[in-house]
C-alpha positions, 0 to 999 in steps of 0.5 A: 477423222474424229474431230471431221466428225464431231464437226460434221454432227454438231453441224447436223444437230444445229440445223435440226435444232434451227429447223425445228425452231422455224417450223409453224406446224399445223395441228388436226383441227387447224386444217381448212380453217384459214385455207381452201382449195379448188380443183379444177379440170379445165376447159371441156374437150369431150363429154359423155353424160348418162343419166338411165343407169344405177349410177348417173355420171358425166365423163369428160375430156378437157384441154388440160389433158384431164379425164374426170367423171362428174356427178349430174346433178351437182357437177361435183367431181368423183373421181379425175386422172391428169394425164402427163404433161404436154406433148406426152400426155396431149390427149387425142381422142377418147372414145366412151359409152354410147357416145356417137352414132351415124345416121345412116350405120347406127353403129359405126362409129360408135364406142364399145357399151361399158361391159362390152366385149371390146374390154373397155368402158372408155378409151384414151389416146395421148401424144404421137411419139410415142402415142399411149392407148389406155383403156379405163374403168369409169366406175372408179377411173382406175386403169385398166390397159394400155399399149403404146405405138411409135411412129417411124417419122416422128417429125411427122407423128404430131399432126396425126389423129385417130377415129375408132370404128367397130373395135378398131383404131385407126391412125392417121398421119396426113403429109399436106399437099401429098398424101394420107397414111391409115393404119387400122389396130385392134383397140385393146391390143395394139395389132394391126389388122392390115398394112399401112393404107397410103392414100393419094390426097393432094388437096389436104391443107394443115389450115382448114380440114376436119375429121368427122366420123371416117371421113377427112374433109377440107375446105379448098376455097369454095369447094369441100373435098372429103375422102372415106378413110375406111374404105377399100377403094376410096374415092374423093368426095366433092361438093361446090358451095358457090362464095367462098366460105370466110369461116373454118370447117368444123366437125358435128359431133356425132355424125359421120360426114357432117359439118358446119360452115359459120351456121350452116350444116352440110355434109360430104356424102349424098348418103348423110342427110342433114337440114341444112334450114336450121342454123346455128353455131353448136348442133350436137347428135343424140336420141330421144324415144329411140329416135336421132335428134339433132340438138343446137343452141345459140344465144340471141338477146342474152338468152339462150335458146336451145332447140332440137329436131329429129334427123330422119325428118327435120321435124322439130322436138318440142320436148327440147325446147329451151330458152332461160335468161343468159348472163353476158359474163359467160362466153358463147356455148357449145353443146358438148353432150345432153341427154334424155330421161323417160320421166318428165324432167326432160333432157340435160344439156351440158356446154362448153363456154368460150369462158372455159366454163362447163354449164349445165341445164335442165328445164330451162334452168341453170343446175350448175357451174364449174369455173374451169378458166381456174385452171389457167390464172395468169394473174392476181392481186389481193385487194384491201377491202373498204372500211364500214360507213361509220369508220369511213366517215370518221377517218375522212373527218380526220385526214386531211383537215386543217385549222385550231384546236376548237374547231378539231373539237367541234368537228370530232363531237360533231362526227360522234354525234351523228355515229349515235344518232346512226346506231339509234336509228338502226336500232329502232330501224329507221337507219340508213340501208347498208351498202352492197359491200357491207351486205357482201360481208366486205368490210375490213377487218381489224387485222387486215387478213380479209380482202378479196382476191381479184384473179384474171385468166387465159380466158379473158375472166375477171373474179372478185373472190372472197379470201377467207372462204372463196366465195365468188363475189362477182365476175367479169368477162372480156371476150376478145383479149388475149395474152401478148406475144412471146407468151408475155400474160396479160397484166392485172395492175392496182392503180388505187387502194381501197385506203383512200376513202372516200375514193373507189379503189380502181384496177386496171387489165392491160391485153391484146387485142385478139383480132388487131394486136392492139392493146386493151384497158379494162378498168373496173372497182375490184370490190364490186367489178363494176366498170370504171373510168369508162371501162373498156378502152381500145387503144390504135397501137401495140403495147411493148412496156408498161409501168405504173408511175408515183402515187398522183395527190389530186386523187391518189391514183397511180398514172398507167405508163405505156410504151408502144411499138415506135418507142412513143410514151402515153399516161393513163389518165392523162392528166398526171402525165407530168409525173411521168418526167424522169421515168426510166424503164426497160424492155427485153426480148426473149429470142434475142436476149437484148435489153434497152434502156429508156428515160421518158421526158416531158417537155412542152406538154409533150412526152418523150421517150429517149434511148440512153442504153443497150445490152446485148447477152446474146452471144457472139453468135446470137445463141443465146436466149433469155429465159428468166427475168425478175425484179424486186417486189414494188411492195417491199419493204426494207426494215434493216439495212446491214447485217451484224457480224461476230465483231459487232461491227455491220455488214450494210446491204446493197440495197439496189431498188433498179437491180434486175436478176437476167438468166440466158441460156445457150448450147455450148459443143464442150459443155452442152449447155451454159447458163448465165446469169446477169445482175443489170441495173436498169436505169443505167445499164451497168452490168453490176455482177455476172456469173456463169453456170456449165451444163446446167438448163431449164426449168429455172426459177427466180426470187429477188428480194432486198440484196438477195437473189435465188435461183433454181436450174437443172444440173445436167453433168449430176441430174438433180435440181440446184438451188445458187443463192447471192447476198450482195453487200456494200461493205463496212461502210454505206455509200448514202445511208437515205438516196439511193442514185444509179447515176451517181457511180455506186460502189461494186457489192461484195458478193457471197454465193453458195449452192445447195442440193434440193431432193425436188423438181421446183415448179416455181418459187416466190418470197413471202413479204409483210407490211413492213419487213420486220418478220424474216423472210421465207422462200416458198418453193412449189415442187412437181408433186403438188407441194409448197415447201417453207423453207427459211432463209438461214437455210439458203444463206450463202454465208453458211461456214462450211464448219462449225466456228464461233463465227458463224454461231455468233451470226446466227448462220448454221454449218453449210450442208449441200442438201437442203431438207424437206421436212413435212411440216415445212409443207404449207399446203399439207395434204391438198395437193395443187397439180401442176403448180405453176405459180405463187402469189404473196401479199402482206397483211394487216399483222406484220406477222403474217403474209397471204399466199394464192397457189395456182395451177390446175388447182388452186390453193389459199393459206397464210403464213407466218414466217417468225410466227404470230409474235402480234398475235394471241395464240388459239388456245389462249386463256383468257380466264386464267388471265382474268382471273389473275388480273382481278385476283390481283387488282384486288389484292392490291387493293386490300394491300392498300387499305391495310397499309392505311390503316397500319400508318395511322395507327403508327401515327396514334402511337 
């Protein structure tokens, strides 16, 4: 016993020693000098702006299930509370402020007043089962109450939707085709004031209905069909519209029974009046003077023209008139909310973009904007930036010329001849204009840590953003791309390098089509984002793979492979098509867990593209389901080939570039779940390893690097979150030291396997790599409470004894502990929290040392890390006086040491 405990301390005191020599701390004046952070709320659902109080503020509700209060004239955010994760905390309704009056009952639909009797000064509804009211105080968003309600047919709870009316909520859950139950509860308690209401509706459809105010209307071809969900006795509303409408009905914020078909307004009851003359996509209600003005804004001409007009009388306001420049890299506006001061600046008008961006106007100007398509990235790339016209000129002098030492020289004397003559007419200037790049402060550095970070959203925004400071550079707007199917994200791929000076570097957006399904091209210069090799293409086919070929050198650009639905091959250019002979690549369905394997041939100037394997994980009964599949870095570099064991002898790696890590998942009746996971490489389809893992379940997670493999999944039988790591090897002796073919029957690896014990929910995890993979590799781990761990790999070693033995020491492995630690000063991010991480970026640098890592979720997240610290780098708090002082102190003492040598030689030769 006494000796297990030794044994068990020494194991403790080794990984503490090993982990204090891991950590790269931050210290107190380091925050924010080399990271910046974002935070976003997301794209605006509802809004409230008051603007005649002590305290301006604009509350809102978005899509990410966020309410925040904002400041007016800035847009910077006060305060925000993120709700719980869908379907719990999937907002339904808030109802605030003075927000929605009805025409014709000035308060009946409208929200308590902040102070109000009522006991709130803005109400929440979120998810159906349960649904949670709260109650919440907008001065500094704490919460104040809240009640739940669970419905009695849950399978039914989430189509169902709530109003608020004179201190009530009401419920209502719609069966289609049948009927609809209303259930009336007092707002701030929860108590039902009356029975359940059921309500005979058979013309209610799930396809094209809306609520507005009290009434539920849908659209059942070319007739509107509305019912009162208030009244005692209700009674179908209909109104004929004579050609059947093509576009959806939707709801006008504000009044009870209105609607907008395409640019048309109509109401469902006689007694709401509306002018129908006016068209337009956006009408929104409010008051100007007291009086009910009705708000509409379009975009004709890249100009955006807002207009209003009072709703008793259809006169126009001139007061609200609108009209300033609009740029195309914005996406249509919808009035959200505006108001109105009794001074001359006039109304502010808040939007909604279909670009998930939140504008704000006054005065036919543009006060501000929040980029709220941040919240949903779906892909990125750090780009090099291009080197200045000086360096540029003299590197292209130097690459790619050919001939005798004389004319090298000339050329060399004649380049540093025209880089003075440069410096002489800036001097006195008369030198040429810098480019718009160089005027952008977007010139490489020396040490390759500046670039610019190209990021692609859900929405279909493109931003060229600065990675030192965050600045946005440019943007770019690709209104009808979606992601593809399967919740596959849209593709941001870099078909050429800002390194081949004087070409442009080029990327490329590979998406759906949002109406024909088709694939999508955009190309464009990530510097500037400027289109490029004709920009925008649409392609007649749906893209099932895509890959990037081999570096072409007519202009150093990479061909863009696309397999389409009939498993028919194009390139992108065209012309290096020929590369693509010899290709293989892969698809993989998610449902069914079947991967096939296909080798592309050019023959005859045509490409073909050829089946060769097939495999099936879904299980005898087809069960079943992929959920996790990664490949190695393209961008990774192997540095060491083998490990060296405690016998001097080497370990060699298996170092597989066509390995692919597959994870599936299916219930089982004895273990409830089996999650399995397959290694595959993916030009033969030899299954090179497999492994089986019981009650264990989403969410999982994977990193795959050199012979490495890292995994997270959820153990079920103890409820905790688990880390398996694998480390495969060749053996004492490598196969082919130089090629490496998977046609050519490689040897089965040796595999070591280990698992730990994380005390965190991971959310994602991606290693860090660097330009030439000397620098030892991290695994950043981004858990559910915002953090990103560091955790280094001798932690995660699957080689780690499980005692203390000379062995291991000599390896440098410590003791094998099941719990890995979390120490703070592992956490990357500090204190700046990102919510909801879904996601982890990396990228080299310049320095070996050093890699670059974008964060994304709700919030976004830009650092550096060093790994095995900055070996190439001088430290801060470096002296440089001490060590000039050294060096001339010694330069001069040699120099003295010198002279009297001298003399004392020949004084020696006198004698």
């Amino acid at each position: 016993m006494f000796l297990r405990g030794t044994s068990c301390h020494g194991a403790l005191i080794m990984g503490t020693v090993l982990l204090i020599s891991c950590v790269d701390a931050l210290y107190e004046d380091q925050i924010k000098k080399f990271d910046w952070r974002v935070q976003n709320i997301g794209a605006i659902r509802q809004a409230q702006l008051e603007l005649n109080s002590l305290s301006p503020r604009l509350l809102v509700s978005t899509h990410e299930n966020v309410i925040a209060v904002l400041e007016p004239q800035t847009g910077e955010m006060l305060w925000r509370q993120v709700l719980e994760n869908p379907p719990r905390g999937e907002l339904k309704l808030m109802q605030v402020g003075t927000a929605t009056v009805n025409i014709n009952e000035p308060e009946s639909t409208a929200a308590a007043r902040t102070n109000s009797k009522h006991g709130f000064d803005a109400l929440t509804v979120q998810g159906h089962a349960p649904a949670l009211v709260r109650g919440w105080n907008v001065a500094g968003g704490s919460l104040e109450w809240e009640w739940s309600l669970m419905p009695l047919q849950i399978d039914r709870a989430d189509a169902a939707f709530w109003f608020y009316k004179n201190g009530l909520l009401y419920h209502v859950m719609p069966t289609w085709r049948s009927h609809i139950e209303v259930t009336p509860y007092f707002a701030t308690t929860g108590h039902a004031t009356e029975p359940t209401g059921k309500i005979s509706a058979a013309w209610i459809n799930a396809d094209n209905c809306a609520q507005s105010g009290v009434y539920y209307t849908c659209l059942d071809g070319n007739k509107l069909i509305g019912i009162d969900l208030t009244a005692s006795q209700p009674q179908v509303l209909q109104k004929s519209l004579g050609d059947i409408p093509k576009d959806k009905l939707r709801a006008v914020e504000g009044i009870s029974g209105a609607y907008l078909i395409g640019k048309t307004l109509i109401s469902i009851h006689e007694s709401t009046a509306v002018c129908s003359n006016y068209k337009s996509r956006s009408f929104l209600l409010g008051k100007l003077n007291q009086r009910r003005v009705l708000a509409q804004a379009d975009v004709v001409n890249n100009e955006l023209q807002i207009r209003g007009h009072y709703a008793d009388s259809c006169e126009p306001v001139p007061d609200m008139t609108i009209n300033m420049d609009y740029p195309d890299y914005y996406g249509n506006p919808t009035l959200k909310t505006f108001a109105c001061t009794s001074n001359r600046k006039g109304c502010m008008y808040i939007l909604g973009t279909e670009d998930e961006a939140i504008l704000a106007v006054r005065q036919s100007k543009l006060l501000w904007v929040r980029q709220e398509s941040f919240a949903n990235v779906v892909a990125s790339e750090f780009i090099d930036l291009p080197l200045a016209d000086s360096e540029g000129t003299l590197e292209n002098e130097m690459k790619g010329n050919t001939g005798d030492i004389a004319s090298a020289f000339i050329r060399r004397m004649t380049t540093q001849a025209m880089q003075i003559k440069s410096i002489f007419l800036h001097v006195v200037g008369l030198g040429q204009p810098p480019s718009d790049s160089q005027k952008a402060g977007l010139v490489r550095d020396s040490f390759g840590l500046h670039k610019i970070l190209v990021i692609l959203t859900r929405s279909g925004k493109i931003f060229g953003i600065d990675n030192i400071n965050g600045k946005h550079h440019w943007q770019q707007y690709l209104p009808d791309v979606r992601n593809f199917v399967n919740q596959e994200p849209m593709r941001l791929l870099v078909q050429r390098t800002s390194k081949h000076f004087p070409l442009q570097p080029l990327c490329t957006v590979v998406a759906k089509d949002r109406f024909t399904g088709n694939g999508v091209l955009f190309r464009f210069n990530p510097i500037n984002g400027k289109p490029a090799e004709g920009g925008l293409l649409k392609l007649n086919y749906k893209i099932k793979q895509l890959a990037l070929l081999a570096e072409s050198e007519r202009d150093s650009i990479k061909g863009l492979l696309l397999l389409d639905a009939q498993n028919n091959v194009a390139v992108y250019p065209q012309y290096v098509q020929e590369m693509a002979h010899g290709m293989y690549l892969f698809t993989a369905d998610k449902s069914t867990a079947v991967l096939d394997g296909f080798y592309v041939q050019f023959r005859d100037g045509v490409l073909r593209c050829m089946a060769i394997w097939n495999a099936r994980l879904g299980g005898l009964n087809g069960h079943h389901q992929l959920i996790a599949l990664a490949a190695k870095n393209p961008l990774e570099h192997v540095h060491s080939q083998g490990r060296v064991m405690a016998d001097r002898s080497v370990l060699y790696k298996y170092l597989n570039p066509n390995l692919v890590a597959v994870i599936t998942q299916a219930p089982d009746p004895t273990y409830k779940y089996l999650l399995n996971l397959y290694l595959i490489d993916a030009v033969s389809g030899l299954i090179v390893f497999a492994m089986t893992h019981r009650r264990a379940r989403v969410p999982v997670h994977i990193v795959h690097s050199e012979n490495w493999l890292a995994y997270s999944y959820y153990n079920d039988k103890v409820r905790r979150t688990e880390i398996t790591t694998i480390e495969m090897y060749e053996g004492k002796t490598q196969a082919n030291s130089s090629v490496w073919s998977s046609m050519s029957t490689p040897p089965m690896p040796m595999v070591e396997r280990q698992s730990y014990i994380i005390p965190a929910l991971v959310e994602t995890m991606r290693e860090t790599i660097t330009e030439r993979g000397i620098t030892n590799k991290d695994v950043l781990i981004g858990t559910a409470s915002g953090a990103i761990v560091e955790m280094p790999w001798a932690f995660l070693d699957p080689r780690r004894p499980t005692s203390s033995n000379t062995q291991g020491r000599e390896e440098g492995a410590i003791p094998y502990i099941p719990e890995l630690p979390l120490p703070t000063e592992n956490i990357i991010n500090y204190n700046q929290t990102i919510v909801r991480l879904s996601n982890i970026y990396t990228a080299p640098s310049g320095l070996e040392s050093t890699c670059l890592v974008f964060a994304t979720g709700l919030d976004m997240f830009v650092t550096r890390v060093a790994p095995s610290k900055t070996f190439d780098l001088l430290k801060e708090d470096f002296d440089y006086i001490l060590i000039t002082v050294v060096l001339l102190a010694l330069t001069t003492g040699s120099l003295v040491v010198k002279h009297l040598a001298s003399r004392k030689l020949l004084k020696q030769a006198w004698k």
